[in-house]
C-alpha positions as CSV (number, residue, x, y, z in Angstrom):
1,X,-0.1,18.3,6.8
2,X,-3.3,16.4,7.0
3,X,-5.1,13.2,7.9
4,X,-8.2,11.2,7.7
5,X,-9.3,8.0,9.7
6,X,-10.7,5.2,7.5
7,X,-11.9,2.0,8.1
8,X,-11.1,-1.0,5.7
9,X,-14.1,-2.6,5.2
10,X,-13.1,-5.1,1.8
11,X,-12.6,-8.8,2.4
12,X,-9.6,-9.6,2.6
13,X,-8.1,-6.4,4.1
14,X,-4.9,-4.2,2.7
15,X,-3.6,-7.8,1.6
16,X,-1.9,-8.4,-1.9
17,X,-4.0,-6.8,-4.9
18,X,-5.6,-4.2,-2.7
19,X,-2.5,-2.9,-1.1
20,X,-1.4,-2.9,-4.7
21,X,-4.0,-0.9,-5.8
22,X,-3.4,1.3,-3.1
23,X,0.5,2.0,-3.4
24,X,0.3,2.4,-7.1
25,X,-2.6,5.2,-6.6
26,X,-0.5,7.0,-3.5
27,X,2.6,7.3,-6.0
28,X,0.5,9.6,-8.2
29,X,1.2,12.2,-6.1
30,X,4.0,14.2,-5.0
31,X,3.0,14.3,-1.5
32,X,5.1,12.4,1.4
33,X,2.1,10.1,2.8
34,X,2.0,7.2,5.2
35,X,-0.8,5.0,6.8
36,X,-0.9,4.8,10.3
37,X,-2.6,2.0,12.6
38,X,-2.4,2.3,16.2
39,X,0.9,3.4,17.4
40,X,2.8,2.2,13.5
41,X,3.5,4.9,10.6
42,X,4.6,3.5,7.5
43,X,5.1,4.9,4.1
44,X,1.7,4.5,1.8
45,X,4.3,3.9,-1.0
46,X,6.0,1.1,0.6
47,X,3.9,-2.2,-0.3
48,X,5.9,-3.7,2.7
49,X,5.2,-1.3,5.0
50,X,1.9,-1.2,4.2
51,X,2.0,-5.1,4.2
52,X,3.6,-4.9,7.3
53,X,0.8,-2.9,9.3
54,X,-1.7,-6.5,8.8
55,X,-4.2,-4.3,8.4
56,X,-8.0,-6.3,8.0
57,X,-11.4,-6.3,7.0
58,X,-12.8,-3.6,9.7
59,X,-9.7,-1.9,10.9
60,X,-8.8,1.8,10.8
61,X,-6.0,3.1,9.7
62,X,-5.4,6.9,9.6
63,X,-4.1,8.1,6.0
64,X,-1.5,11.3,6.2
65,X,-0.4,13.2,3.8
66,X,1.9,16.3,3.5
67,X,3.1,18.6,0.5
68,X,2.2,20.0,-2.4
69,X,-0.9,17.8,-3.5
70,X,-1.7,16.5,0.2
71,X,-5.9,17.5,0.3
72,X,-6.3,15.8,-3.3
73,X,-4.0,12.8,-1.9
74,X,-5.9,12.1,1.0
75,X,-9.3,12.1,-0.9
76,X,-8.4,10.2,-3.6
77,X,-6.9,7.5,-1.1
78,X,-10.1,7.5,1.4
79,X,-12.4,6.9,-1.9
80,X,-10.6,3.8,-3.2
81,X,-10.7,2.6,0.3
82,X,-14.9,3.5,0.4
83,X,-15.1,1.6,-3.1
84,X,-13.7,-1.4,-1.0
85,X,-11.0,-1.2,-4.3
86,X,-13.7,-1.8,-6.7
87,X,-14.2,-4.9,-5.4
C-alpha cells in the first residue's frame, strides 16, 4: 500500500468533468484506491464518493492505492491532478 498528498489546484475543484476525468483514469487499474480528505476515505472509483468529499480549488486530498499496479496508479493519478485535468 501507498499514498501521496496532492493539492487540487483547477478551478472548480473535483466537481463534475474533473472528477469524471479522474474516476474514469483510476478504473484503468486493477488496484483498490481511494481519495482521502481529512478524516473521509472514499473509493477513487466511486464518482459519488469522490463527489461526496467536496473537495475545492486548493484542498489536499491524499490518493491511496493498494495491489498489483498501486506505484503506476498513484502516479498516473497525482499527474492528471498537476495538469489541473488539462484544463
Amino acid at each position: 500500500m501507498i499514498s501521496k498528498e496532492v493539492v487540487i489546484n483547477n478551478q472548480v475543484g473535483l466537481h463534475a468533468r474533473p472528477a469524471t476525468f479522474f474516476i474514469q483514469k483510476a478504473n484503468e487499474f486493477k488496484s483498490s484506491i481511494w481519495v482521502e480528505k481529512e478524516e473521509r476515505r472514499v473509493n477513487a472509483k466511486s464518482l459519488l464518493g469522490v463527489l461526496s468529499l467536496g473537495i475545492v480549488k486548493g484542498t489536499a486530498v491524499t490518493l491511496i492505492a493498494d495491489g498489483a499496479d498501486e506505484e503506476e496508479a498513484i502516479q498516473t493519478l497525482a499527474d492528471l491532478i498537476d495538469s489541473n485535468f488539462s484544463e
